[in-house]
PDB file of N, CA, C and O in Angstrom:
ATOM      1  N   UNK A   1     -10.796 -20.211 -12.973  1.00  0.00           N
ATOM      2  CA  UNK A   1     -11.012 -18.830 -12.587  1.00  0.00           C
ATOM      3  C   UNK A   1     -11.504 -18.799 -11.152  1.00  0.00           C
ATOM      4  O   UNK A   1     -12.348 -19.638 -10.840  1.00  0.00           O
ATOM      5  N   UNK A   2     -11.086 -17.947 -10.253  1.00  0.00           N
ATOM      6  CA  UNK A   2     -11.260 -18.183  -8.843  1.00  0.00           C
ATOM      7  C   UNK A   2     -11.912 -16.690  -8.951  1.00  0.00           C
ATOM      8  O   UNK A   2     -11.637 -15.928  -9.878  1.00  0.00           O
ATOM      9  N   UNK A   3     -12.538 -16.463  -8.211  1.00  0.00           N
ATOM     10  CA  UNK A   3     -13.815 -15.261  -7.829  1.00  0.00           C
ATOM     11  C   UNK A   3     -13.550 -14.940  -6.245  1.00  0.00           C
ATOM     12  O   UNK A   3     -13.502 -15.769  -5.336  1.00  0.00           O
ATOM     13  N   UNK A   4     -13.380 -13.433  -6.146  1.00  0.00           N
ATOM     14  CA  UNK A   4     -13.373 -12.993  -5.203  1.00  0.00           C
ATOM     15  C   UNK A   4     -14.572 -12.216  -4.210  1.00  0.00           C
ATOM     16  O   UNK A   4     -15.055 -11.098  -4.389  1.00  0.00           O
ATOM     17  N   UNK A   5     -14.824 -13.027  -3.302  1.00  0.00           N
ATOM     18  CA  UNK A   5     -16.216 -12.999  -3.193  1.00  0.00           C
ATOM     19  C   UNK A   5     -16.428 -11.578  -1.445  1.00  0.00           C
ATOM     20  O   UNK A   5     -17.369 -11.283  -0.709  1.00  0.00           O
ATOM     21  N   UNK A   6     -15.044 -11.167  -1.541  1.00  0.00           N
ATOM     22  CA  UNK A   6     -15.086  -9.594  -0.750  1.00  0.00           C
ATOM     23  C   UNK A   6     -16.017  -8.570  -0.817  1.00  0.00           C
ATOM     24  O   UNK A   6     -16.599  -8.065   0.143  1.00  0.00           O
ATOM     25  N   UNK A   7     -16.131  -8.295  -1.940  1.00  0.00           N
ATOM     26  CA  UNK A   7     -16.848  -7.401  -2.818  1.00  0.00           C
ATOM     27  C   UNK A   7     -18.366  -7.546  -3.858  1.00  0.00           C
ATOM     28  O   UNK A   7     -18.339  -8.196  -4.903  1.00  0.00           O
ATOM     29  N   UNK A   8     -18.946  -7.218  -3.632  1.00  0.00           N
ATOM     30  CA  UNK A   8     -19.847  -7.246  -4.657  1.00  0.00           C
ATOM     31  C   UNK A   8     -19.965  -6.709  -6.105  1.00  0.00           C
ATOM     32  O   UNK A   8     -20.756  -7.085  -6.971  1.00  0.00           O
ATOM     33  N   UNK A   9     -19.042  -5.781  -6.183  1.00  0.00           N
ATOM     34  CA  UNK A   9     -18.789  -5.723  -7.334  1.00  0.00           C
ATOM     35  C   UNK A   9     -17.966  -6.749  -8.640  1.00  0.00           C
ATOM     36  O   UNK A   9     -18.119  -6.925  -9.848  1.00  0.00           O
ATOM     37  N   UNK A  10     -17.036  -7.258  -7.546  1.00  0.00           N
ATOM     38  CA  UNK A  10     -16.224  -7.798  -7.872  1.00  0.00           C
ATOM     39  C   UNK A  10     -17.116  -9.218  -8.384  1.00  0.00           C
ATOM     40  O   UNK A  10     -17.114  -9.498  -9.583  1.00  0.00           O
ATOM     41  N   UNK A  11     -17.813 -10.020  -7.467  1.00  0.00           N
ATOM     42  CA  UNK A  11     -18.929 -10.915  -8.190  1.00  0.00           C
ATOM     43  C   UNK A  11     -19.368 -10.623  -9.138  1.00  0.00           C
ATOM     44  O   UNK A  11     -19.271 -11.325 -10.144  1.00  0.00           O
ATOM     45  N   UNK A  12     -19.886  -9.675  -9.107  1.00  0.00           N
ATOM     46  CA  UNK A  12     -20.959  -9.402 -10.410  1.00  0.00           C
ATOM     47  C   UNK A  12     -20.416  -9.634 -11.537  1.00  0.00           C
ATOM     48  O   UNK A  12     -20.663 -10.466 -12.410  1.00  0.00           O
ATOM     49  N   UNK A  13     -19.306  -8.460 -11.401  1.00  0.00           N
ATOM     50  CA  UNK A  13     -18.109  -8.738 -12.806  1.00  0.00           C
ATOM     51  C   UNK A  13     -17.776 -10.091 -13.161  1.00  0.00           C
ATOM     52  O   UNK A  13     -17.636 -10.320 -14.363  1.00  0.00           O
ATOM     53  N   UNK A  14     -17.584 -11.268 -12.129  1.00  0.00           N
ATOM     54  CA  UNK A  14     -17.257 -12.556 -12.243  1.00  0.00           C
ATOM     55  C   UNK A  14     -18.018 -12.766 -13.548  1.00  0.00           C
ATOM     56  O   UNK A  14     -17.800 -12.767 -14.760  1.00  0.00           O
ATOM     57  N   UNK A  15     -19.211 -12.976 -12.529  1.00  0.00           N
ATOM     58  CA  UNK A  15     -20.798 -13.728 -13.123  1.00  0.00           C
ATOM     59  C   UNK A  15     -21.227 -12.702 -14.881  1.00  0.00           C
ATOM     60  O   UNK A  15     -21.965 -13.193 -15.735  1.00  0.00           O
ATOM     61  N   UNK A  16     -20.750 -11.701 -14.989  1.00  0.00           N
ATOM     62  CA  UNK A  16     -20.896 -11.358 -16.371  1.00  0.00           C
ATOM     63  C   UNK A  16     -19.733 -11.954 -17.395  1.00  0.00           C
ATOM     64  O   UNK A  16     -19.947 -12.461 -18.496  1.00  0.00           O
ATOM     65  N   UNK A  17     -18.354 -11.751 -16.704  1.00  0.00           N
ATOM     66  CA  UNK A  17     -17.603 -12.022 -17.555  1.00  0.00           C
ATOM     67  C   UNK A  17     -17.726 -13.534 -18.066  1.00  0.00           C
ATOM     68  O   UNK A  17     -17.370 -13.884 -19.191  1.00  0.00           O
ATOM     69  N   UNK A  18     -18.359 -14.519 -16.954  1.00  0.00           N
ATOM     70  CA  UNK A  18     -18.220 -16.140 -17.478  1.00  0.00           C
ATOM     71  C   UNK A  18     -19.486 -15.884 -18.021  1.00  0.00           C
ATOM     72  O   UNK A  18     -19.505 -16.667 -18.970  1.00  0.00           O
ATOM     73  N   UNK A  19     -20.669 -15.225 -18.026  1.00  0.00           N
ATOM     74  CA  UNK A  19     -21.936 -15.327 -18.854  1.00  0.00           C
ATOM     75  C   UNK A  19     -21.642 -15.016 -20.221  1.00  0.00           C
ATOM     76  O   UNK A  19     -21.824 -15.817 -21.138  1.00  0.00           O
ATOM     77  N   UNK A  20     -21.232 -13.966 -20.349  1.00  0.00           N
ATOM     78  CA  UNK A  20     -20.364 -13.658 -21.494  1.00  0.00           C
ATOM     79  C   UNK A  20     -19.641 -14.758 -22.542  1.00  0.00           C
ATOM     80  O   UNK A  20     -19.835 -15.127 -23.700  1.00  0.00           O
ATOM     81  N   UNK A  21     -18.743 -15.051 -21.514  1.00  0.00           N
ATOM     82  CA  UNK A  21     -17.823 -16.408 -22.223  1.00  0.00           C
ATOM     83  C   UNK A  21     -18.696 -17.624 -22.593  1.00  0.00           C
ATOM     84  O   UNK A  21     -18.310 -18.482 -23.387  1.00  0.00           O
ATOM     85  N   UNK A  22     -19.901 -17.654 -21.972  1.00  0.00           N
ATOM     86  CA  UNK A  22     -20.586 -18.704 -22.555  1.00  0.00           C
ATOM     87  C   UNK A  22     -21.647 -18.721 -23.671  1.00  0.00           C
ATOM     88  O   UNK A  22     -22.254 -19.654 -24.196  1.00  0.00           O
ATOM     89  N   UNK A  23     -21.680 -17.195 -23.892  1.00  0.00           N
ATOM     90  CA  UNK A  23     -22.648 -17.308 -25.077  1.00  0.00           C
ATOM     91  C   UNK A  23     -21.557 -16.557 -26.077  1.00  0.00           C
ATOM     92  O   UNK A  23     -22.011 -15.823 -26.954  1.00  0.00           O
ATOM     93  N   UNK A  24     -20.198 -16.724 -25.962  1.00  0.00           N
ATOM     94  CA  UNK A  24     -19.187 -16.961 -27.178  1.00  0.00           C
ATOM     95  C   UNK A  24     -17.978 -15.887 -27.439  1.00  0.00           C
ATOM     96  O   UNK A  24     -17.166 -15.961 -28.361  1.00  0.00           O
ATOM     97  N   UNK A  25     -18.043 -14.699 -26.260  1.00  0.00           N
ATOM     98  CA  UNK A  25     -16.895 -13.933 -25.963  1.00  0.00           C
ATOM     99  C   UNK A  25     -15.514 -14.683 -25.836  1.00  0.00           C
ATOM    100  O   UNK A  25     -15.043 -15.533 -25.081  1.00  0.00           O
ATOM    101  N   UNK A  26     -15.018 -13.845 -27.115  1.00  0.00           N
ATOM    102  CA  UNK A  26     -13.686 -14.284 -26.823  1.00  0.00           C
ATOM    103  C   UNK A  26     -12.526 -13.113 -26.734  1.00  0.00           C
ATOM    104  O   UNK A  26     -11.394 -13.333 -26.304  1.00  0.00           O
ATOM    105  N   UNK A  27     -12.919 -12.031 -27.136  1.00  0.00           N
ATOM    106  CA  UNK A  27     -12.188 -10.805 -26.697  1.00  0.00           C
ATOM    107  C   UNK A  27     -12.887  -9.604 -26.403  1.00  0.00           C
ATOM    108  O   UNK A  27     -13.838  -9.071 -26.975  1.00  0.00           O
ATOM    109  N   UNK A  28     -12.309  -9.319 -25.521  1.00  0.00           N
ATOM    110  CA  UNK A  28     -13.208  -7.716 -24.502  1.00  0.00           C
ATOM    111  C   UNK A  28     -12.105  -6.473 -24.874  1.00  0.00           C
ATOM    112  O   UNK A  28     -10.918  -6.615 -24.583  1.00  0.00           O
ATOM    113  N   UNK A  29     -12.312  -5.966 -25.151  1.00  0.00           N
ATOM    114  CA  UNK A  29     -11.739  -4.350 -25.398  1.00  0.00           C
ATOM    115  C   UNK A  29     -11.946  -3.136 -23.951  1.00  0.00           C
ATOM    116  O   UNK A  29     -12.997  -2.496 -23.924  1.00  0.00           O
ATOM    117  N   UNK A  30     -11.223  -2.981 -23.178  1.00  0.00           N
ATOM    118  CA  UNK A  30     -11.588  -2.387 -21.980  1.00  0.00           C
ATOM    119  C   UNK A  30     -10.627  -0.977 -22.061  1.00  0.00           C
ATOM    120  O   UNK A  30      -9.644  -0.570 -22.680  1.00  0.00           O
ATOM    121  N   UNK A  31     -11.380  -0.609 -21.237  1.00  0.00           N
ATOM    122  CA  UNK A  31     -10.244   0.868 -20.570  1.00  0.00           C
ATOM    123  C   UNK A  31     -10.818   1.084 -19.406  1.00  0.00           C
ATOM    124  O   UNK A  31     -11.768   1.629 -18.846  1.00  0.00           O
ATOM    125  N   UNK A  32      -9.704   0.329 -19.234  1.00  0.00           N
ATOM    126  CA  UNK A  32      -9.739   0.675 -17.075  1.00  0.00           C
ATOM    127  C   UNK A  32      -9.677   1.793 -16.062  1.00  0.00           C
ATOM    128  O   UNK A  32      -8.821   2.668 -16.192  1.00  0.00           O
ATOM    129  N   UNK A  33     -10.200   1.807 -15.453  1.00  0.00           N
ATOM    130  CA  UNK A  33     -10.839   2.960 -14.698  1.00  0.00           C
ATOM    131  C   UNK A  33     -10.812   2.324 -13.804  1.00  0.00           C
ATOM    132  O   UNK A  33     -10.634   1.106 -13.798  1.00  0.00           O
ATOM    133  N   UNK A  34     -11.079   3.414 -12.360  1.00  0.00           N
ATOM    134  CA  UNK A  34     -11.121   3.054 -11.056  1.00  0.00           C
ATOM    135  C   UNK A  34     -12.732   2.503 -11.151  1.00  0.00           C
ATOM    136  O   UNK A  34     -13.126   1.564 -10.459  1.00  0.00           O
ATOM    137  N   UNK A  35     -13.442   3.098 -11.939  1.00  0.00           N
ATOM    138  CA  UNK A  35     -15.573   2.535 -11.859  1.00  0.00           C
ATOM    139  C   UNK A  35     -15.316   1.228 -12.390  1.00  0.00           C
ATOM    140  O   UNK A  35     -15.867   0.232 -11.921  1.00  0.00           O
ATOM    141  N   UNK A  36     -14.388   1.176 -13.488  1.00  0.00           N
ATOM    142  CA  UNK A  36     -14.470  -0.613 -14.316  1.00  0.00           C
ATOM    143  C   UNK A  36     -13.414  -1.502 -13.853  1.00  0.00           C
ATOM    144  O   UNK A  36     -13.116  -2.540 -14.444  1.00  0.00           O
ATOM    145  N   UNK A  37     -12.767  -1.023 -12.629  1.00  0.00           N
ATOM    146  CA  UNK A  37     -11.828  -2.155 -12.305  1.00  0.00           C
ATOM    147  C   UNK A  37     -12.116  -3.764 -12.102  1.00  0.00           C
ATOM    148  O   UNK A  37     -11.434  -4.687 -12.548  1.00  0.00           O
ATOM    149  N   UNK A  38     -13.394  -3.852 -11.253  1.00  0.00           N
ATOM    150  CA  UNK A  38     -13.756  -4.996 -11.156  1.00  0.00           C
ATOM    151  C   UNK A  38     -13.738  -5.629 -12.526  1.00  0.00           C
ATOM    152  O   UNK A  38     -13.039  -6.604 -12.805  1.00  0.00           O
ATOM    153  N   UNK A  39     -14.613  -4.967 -13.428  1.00  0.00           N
ATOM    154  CA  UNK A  39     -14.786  -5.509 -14.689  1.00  0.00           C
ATOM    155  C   UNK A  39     -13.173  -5.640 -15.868  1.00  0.00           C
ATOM    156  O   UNK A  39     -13.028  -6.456 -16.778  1.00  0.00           O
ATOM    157  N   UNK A  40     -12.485  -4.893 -15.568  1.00  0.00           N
ATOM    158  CA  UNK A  40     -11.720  -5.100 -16.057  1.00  0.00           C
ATOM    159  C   UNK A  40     -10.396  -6.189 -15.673  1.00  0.00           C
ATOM    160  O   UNK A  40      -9.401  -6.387 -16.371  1.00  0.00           O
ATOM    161  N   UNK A  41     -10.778  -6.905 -14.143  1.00  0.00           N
ATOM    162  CA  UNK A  41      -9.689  -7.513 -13.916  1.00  0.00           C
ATOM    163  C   UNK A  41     -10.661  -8.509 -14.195  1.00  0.00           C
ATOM    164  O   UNK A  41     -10.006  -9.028 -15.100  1.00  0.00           O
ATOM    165  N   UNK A  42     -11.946  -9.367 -14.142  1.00  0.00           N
ATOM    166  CA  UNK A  42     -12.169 -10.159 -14.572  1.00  0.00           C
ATOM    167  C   UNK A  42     -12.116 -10.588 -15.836  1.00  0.00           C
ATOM    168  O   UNK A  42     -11.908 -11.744 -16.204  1.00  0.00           O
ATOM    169  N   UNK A  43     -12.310  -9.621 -16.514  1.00  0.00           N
ATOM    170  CA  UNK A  43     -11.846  -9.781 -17.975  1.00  0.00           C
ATOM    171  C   UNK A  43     -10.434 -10.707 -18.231  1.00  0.00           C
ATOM    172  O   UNK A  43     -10.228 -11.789 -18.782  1.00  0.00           O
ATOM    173  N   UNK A  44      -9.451  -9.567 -17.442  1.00  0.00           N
ATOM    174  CA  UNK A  44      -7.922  -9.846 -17.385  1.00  0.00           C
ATOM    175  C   UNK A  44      -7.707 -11.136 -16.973  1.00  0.00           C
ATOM    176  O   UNK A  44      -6.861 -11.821 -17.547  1.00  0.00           O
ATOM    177  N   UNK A  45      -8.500 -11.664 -15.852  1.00  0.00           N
ATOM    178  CA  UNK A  45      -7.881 -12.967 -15.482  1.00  0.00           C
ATOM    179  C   UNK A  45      -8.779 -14.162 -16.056  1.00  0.00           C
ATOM    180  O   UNK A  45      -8.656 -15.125 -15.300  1.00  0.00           O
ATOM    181  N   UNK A  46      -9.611 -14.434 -17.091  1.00  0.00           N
ATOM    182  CA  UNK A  46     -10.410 -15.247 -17.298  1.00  0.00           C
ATOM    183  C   UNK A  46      -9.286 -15.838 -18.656  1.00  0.00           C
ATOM    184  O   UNK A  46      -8.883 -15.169 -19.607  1.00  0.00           O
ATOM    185  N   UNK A  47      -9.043 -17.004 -18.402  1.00  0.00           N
ATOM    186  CA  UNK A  47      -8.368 -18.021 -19.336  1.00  0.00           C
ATOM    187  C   UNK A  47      -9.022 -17.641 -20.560  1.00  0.00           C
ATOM    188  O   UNK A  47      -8.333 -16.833 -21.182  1.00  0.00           O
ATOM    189  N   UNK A  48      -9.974 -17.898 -21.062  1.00  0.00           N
ATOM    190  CA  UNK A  48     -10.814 -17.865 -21.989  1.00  0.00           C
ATOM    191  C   UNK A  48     -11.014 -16.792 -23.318  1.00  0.00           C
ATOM    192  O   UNK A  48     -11.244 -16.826 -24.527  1.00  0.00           O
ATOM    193  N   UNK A  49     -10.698 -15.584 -21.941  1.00  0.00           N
ATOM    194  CA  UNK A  49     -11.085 -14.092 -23.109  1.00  0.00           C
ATOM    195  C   UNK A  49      -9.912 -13.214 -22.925  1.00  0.00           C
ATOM    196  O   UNK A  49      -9.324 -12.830 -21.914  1.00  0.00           O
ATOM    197  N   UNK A  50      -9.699 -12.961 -24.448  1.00  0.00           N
ATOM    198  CA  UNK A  50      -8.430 -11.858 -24.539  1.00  0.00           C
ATOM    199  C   UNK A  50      -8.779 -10.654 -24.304  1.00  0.00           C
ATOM    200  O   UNK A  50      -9.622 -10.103 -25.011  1.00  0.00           O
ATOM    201  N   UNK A  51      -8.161 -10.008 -23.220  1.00  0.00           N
ATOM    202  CA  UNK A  51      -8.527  -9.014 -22.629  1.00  0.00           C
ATOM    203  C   UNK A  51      -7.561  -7.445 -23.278  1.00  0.00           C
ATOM    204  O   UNK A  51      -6.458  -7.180 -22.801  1.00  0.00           O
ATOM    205  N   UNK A  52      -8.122  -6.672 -24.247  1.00  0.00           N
ATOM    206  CA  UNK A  52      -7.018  -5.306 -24.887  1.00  0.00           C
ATOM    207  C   UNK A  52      -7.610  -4.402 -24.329  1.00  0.00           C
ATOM    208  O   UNK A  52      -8.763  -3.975 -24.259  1.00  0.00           O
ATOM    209  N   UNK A  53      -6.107  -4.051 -23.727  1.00  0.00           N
ATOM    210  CA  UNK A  53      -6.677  -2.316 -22.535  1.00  0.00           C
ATOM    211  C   UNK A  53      -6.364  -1.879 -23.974  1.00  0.00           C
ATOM    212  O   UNK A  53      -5.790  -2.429 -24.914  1.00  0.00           O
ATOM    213  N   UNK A  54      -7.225  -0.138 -23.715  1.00  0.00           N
ATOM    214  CA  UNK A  54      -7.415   1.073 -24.160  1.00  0.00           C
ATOM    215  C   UNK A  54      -7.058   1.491 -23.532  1.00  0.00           C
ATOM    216  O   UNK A  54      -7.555   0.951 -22.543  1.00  0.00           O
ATOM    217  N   UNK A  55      -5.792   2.939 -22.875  1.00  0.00           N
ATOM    218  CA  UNK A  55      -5.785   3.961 -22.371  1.00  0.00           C
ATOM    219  C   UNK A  55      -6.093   4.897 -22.893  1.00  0.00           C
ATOM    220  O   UNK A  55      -6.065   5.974 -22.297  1.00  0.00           O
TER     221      UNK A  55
END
């Protein structure tokens, strides 16, 4: 997982989504928004966790 370190939002989301994955997330349920994008593309791109949009 590569982290885009432009943004601060975009970190943060990193650093939750792998905190997450380590105390045993394995699927996130999201609905993406322009406020949860960060969070929702880390979700999306993390090997680990199955990521199901909601529209």
């Amino acid at each position: 997982m590569s982290i885009d370190f432009r943004n601060t939002n975009t970190v943060w989301a990193s650093v939750l989504t792998e905190t997450l994955q380590r105390l045993g997330l394995t699927t996130a349920v999201i609905c993406p928004g322009s406020r949860s994008a960060p969070l929702a593309i880390a979700f999306a791109q993390h090997p680990k966790i199955e990521a199901i949009p909601v529209l």
